[in-house]
N, C-alpha and C positions, 0 to 999 in steps of 0.2 A: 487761111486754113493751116499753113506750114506754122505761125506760130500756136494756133491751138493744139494741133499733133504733139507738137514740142513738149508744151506745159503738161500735156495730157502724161509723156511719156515719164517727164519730171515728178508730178505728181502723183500718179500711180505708188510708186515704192516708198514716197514720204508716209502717205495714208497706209500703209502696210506697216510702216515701223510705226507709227504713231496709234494704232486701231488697239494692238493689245492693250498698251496702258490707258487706254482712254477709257476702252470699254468691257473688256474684261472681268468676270467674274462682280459685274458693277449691281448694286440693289435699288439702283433709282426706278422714278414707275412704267416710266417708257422700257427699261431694260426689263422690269419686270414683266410688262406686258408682251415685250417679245418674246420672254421666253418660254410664256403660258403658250403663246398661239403658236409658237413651233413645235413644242409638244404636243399639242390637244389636235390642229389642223394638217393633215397632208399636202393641202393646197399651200399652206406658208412655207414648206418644206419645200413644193414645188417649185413656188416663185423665188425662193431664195436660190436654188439651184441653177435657173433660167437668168437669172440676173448675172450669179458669177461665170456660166457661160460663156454670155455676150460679154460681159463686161474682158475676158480671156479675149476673145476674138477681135473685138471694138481694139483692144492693146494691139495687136498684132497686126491690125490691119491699119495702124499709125505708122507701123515700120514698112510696109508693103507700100504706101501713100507715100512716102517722104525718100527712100531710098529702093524703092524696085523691087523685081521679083527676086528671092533667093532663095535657094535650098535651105539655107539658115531660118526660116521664118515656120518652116514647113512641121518641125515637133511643134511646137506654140499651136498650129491652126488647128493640126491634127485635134491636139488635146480639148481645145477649144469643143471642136464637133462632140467628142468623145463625153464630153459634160453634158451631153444632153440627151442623155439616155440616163435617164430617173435612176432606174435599180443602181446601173452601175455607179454612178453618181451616187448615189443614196450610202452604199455599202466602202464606197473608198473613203468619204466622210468620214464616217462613223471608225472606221479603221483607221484613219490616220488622228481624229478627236480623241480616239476612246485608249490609244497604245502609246505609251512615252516613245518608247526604245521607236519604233515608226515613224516620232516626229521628228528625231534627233536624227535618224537617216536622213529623212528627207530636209530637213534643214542640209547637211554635208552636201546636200546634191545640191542645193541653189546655190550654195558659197563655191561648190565647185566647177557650176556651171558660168559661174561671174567670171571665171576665169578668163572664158574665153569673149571676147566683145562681142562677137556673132554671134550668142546666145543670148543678147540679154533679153531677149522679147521670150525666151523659152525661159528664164530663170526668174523672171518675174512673173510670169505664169503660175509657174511652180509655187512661188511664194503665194501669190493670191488662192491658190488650192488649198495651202498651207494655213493659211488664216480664216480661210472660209471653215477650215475642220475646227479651228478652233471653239468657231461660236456658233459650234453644228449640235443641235441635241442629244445627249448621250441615251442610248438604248433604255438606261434605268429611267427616265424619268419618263420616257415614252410609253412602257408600260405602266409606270403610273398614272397615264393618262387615259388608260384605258379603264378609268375609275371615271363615274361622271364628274363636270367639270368644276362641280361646287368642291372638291376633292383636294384640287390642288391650290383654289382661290381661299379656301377656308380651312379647312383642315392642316394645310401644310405652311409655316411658317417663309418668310421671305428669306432667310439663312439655310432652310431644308429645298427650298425652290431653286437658290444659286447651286447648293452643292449636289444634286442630285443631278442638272443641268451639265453640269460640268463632270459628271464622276467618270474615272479612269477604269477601265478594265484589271482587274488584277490578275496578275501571274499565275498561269494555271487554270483561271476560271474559263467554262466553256459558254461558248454560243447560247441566248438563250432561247427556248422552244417551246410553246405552248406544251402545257401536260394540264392532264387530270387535276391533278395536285394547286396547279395554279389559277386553273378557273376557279377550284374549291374557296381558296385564299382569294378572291378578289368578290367572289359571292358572300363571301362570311365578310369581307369591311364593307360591300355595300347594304349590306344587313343593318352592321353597327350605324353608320351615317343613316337609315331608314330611320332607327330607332332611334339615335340621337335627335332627330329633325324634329320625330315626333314628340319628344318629349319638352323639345322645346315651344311646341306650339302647343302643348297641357299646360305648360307652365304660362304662357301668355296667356290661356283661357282663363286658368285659373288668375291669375293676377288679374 
């Protein structure tokens, strides 16, 4: 068990440095599949949520297993617990995916927290939060999912799929909130795709 803990602790932060270039911003079908179903599904959002949880706690509770109880462990578990409350979870995602300037902080905090050795169950933490944001759905393409779901498999090219997935908040812009205005625009494209469909099935009759 003491050597599984080990590798476990070892391995944790290799898969963190290595996760961005691997998968990131990637067009393959499985990357592509996942990022329709974190869009379209609340429940994938859910489970991906519940996974980086444990997976925070499982870390920390390596260090607790192998070297004792310590006040050093105690941010890590904290946080741990704190991921598993959906909203809050859901919206620090989304803020730390969707803000450079947010990432670049919290990046300074893990390099600053390496500092000290008795954090590193807390700084590795941090970084798995950190990368969980990264391959977190961004708000835009979420509400383009609230277009039916032939919308974004058909309509939306595999290059419009990664970059809306990944799109950044720009400076300035606010929060966005259902209005009037935006139900109007999402009634009027599923109009067009209505009509599109249909005229696609005149023209197969016809032929």
């Amino acid at each position: 068990m003491t050597i599984l803990f080990r590798t476990i602790q070892l391995a944790v932060p290799a898969v963190l440095l290595a996760a961005p270039f691997l998968f990131y911003r990637r067009k393959g079908t499985r990357m592509l599949a996942f990022y329709i179903s974190m869009a379209i599904e609340p429940k994938s959002r859910k489970t991906y949520m519940l996974v980086l949880a444990i997976s925070v706690l499982v870390y920390n509770y390596t260090f607790f297993s192998l070297d004792g109880a310590s006040l050093w462990l105690v941010p890590g578990v904290l946080l741990g617990f704190v991921l598993l409350r959906y909203r809050f979870t859901d919206a620090m995602l989304h803020w730390l995916g969707e803000d450079r300037v947010i990432q670049g902080i919290a990046f300074g905090g893990v390099l600053l927290s390496l500092v000290v050795p008795q954090l590193q169950s807390l700084s590795v933490s941090m970084a798995m939060v950190l990368t969980a944001a990264m391959f977190y759905p961004s708000r835009e393409i979420i509400r383009h999912a609230e277009f039916p779901r032939s919308y974004l498999e058909i309509h939306l090219s595999n290059d419009d799929i990664v970059n809306l997935y990944y799109s950044t908040r720009r400076a300035g812009s606010r929060r966005h909130r259902p209005t009037d205005e935006g139900r109007d625009q999402r009634g009027q494209t599923n109009n067009q795709i209505d009509k599109q469909d249909e005229k696609n099935q005149a023209d197969q009759t016809g032929a």
